[in-house]
C-alpha positions in Angstrom: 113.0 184.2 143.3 110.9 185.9 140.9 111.7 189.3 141.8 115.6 189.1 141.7 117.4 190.2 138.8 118.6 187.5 136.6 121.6 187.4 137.7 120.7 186.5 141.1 118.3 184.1 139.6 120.7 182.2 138.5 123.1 182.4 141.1 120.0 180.6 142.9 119.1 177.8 140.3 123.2 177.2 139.9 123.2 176.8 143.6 120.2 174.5 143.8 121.6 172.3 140.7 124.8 171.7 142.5 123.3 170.8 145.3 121.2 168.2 143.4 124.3 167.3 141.5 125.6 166.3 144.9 122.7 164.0 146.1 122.5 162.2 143.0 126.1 161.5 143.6 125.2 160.2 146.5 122.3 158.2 145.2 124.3 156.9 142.3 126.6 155.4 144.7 123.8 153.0 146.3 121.3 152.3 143.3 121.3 150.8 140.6 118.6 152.9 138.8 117.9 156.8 139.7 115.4 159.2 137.9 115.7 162.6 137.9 112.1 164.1 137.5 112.4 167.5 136.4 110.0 170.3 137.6 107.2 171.1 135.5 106.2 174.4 134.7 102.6 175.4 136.1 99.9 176.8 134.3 99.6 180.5 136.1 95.5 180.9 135.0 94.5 184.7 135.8 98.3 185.7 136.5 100.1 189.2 134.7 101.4 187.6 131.6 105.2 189.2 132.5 104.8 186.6 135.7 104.2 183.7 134.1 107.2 184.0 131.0 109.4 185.1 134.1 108.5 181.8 136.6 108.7 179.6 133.2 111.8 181.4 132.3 113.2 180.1 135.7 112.0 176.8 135.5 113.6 176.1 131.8 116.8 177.4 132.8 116.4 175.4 136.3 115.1 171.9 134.2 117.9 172.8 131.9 121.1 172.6 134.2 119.8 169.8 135.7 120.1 168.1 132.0 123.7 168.7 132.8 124.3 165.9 135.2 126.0 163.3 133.2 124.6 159.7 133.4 121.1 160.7 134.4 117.4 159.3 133.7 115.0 162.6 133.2 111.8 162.5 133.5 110.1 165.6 132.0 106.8 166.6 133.6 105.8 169.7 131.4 105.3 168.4 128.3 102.6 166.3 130.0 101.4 168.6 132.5 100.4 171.7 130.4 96.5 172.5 131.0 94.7 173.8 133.8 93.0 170.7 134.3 96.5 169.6 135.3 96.7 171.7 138.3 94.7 173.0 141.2 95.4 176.5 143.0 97.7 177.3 139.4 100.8 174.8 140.9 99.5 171.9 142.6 98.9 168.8 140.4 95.3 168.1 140.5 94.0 164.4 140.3 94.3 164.4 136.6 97.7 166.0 136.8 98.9 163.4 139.8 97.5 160.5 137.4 99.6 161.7 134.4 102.5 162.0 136.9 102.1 158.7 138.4 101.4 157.1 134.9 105.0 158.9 133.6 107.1 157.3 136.0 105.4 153.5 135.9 106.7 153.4 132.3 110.2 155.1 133.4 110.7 152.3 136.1 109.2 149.6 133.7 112.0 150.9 130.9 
Protein backbone atom coordinates (compact mmCIF):
# COMPACT_ATOMS: atom_id res chain seq x y z
CA UNK A 1 0.00 0.00 0.00
CA UNK A 2 2.69 2.25 0.63
CA UNK A 3 3.97 2.49 -2.75
CA UNK A 4 0.69 3.27 -4.65
CA UNK A 5 -0.13 6.68 -5.51
CA UNK A 6 -2.56 8.35 -3.37
CA UNK A 7 -5.19 7.84 -5.22
CA UNK A 8 -4.99 4.21 -5.20
CA UNK A 9 -4.33 4.48 -1.54
CA UNK A 10 -7.44 5.59 -0.98
CA UNK A 11 -9.25 3.65 -3.30
CA UNK A 12 -7.87 0.87 -0.84
CA UNK A 13 -8.67 2.35 2.68
CA UNK A 14 -12.34 3.45 1.04
CA UNK A 15 -12.67 -0.17 0.16
CA UNK A 16 -11.50 -1.59 3.52
CA UNK A 17 -13.81 1.06 5.49
CA UNK A 18 -16.86 -0.12 3.60
CA UNK A 19 -16.16 -3.31 4.23
CA UNK A 20 -15.95 -2.60 7.99
CA UNK A 21 -18.92 -0.36 7.67
CA UNK A 22 -20.64 -3.66 6.66
CA UNK A 23 -19.59 -5.94 9.53
CA UNK A 24 -20.48 -3.54 12.09
CA UNK A 25 -23.82 -3.50 10.54
CA UNK A 26 -23.88 -6.80 11.05
CA UNK A 27 -22.62 -6.68 14.60
CA UNK A 28 -24.91 -3.88 15.50
CA UNK A 29 -27.74 -6.09 14.63
CA UNK A 30 -26.83 -8.76 17.41
CA UNK A 31 -25.17 -6.63 20.32
CA UNK A 32 -25.89 -4.49 22.36
CA UNK A 33 -22.43 -2.81 22.77
CA UNK A 34 -19.70 -2.76 19.82
CA UNK A 35 -16.27 -0.95 19.94
CA UNK A 36 -14.52 -0.02 17.13
CA UNK A 37 -10.71 0.02 18.00
CA UNK A 38 -9.01 2.03 15.58
CA UNK A 39 -5.47 1.08 14.26
CA UNK A 40 -2.61 2.73 15.91
CA UNK A 41 0.05 4.14 14.10
CA UNK A 42 3.54 2.34 14.81
CA UNK A 43 6.67 3.84 15.73
CA UNK A 44 8.92 3.08 12.47
CA UNK A 45 12.54 3.35 14.68
CA UNK A 46 15.50 3.41 12.02
CA UNK A 47 13.02 3.70 8.96
CA UNK A 48 13.59 6.73 5.91
CA UNK A 49 11.65 9.49 7.45
CA UNK A 50 9.48 9.84 3.88
CA UNK A 51 8.20 6.11 5.07
CA UNK A 52 7.08 6.73 8.22
CA UNK A 53 4.85 10.34 7.28
CA UNK A 54 3.65 8.18 4.25
CA UNK A 55 2.44 4.78 6.47
CA UNK A 56 1.06 7.45 9.26
CA UNK A 57 -0.42 9.37 6.51
CA UNK A 58 -2.39 6.12 5.54
CA UNK A 59 -3.26 5.17 8.87
CA UNK A 60 -4.88 8.83 9.78
CA UNK A 61 -6.79 8.93 6.74
CA UNK A 62 -7.71 4.98 7.34
CA UNK A 63 -8.64 5.78 11.44
CA UNK A 64 -10.37 8.80 10.00
CA UNK A 65 -13.14 7.25 7.66
CA UNK A 66 -13.70 4.84 10.08
CA UNK A 67 -14.83 7.88 12.45
CA UNK A 68 -17.41 8.06 9.78
CA UNK A 69 -19.61 5.16 10.90
CA UNK A 70 -22.44 6.70 12.59
CA UNK A 71 -23.38 5.27 16.13
CA UNK A 72 -19.96 3.92 16.85
CA UNK A 73 -17.69 3.43 20.15
CA UNK A 74 -13.83 4.30 19.08
CA UNK A 75 -11.32 3.32 20.71
CA UNK A 76 -8.08 5.18 19.80
CA UNK A 77 -4.84 3.24 20.20
CA UNK A 78 -2.27 5.92 19.08
CA UNK A 79 -2.50 8.47 21.36
CA UNK A 80 -1.50 5.71 23.88
CA UNK A 81 0.80 3.68 21.89
CA UNK A 82 3.37 6.28 20.68
CA UNK A 83 7.05 5.11 21.96
CA UNK A 84 9.21 2.41 21.03
CA UNK A 85 8.78 0.78 24.23
CA UNK A 86 5.26 0.35 22.86
CA UNK A 87 6.22 -1.91 20.13
CA UNK A 88 8.55 -4.70 19.17
CA UNK A 89 9.97 -5.35 15.51
CA UNK A 90 8.63 -1.32 14.90
CA UNK A 91 4.65 -2.67 14.62
CA UNK A 92 3.98 -5.33 16.98
CA UNK A 93 2.78 -4.17 20.51
CA UNK A 94 5.31 -5.20 22.92
CA UNK A 95 4.24 -6.25 26.58
CA UNK A 96 4.07 -2.70 27.64
CA UNK A 97 2.16 -1.79 24.46
CA UNK A 98 -0.31 -5.07 24.86
CA UNK A 99 -0.81 -3.81 28.63
CA UNK A 100 -1.80 -0.27 27.55
CA UNK A 101 -4.08 -1.96 24.99
CA UNK A 102 -5.67 -4.31 27.29
CA UNK A 103 -5.87 -1.58 30.02
CA UNK A 104 -7.76 0.84 27.15
CA UNK A 105 -10.48 -1.40 26.49
CA UNK A 106 -11.28 -2.65 30.37
CA UNK A 107 -12.29 1.02 30.93
CA UNK A 108 -14.20 1.12 27.38
CA UNK A 109 -16.33 -2.01 28.41
CA UNK A 110 -16.57 -0.75 32.07
CA UNK A 111 -18.08 2.77 30.49
Amino acid sequence: MLTADVNEVHKMIDSVCTRVRNIYSMLQAGFNKVILITPYLPVFDGYDEAYIEKAHLVGKVFNEQLKSIPNVTYLELHPNLNSKEDFINHIEPSKIGSEKIASLIEKVVRR
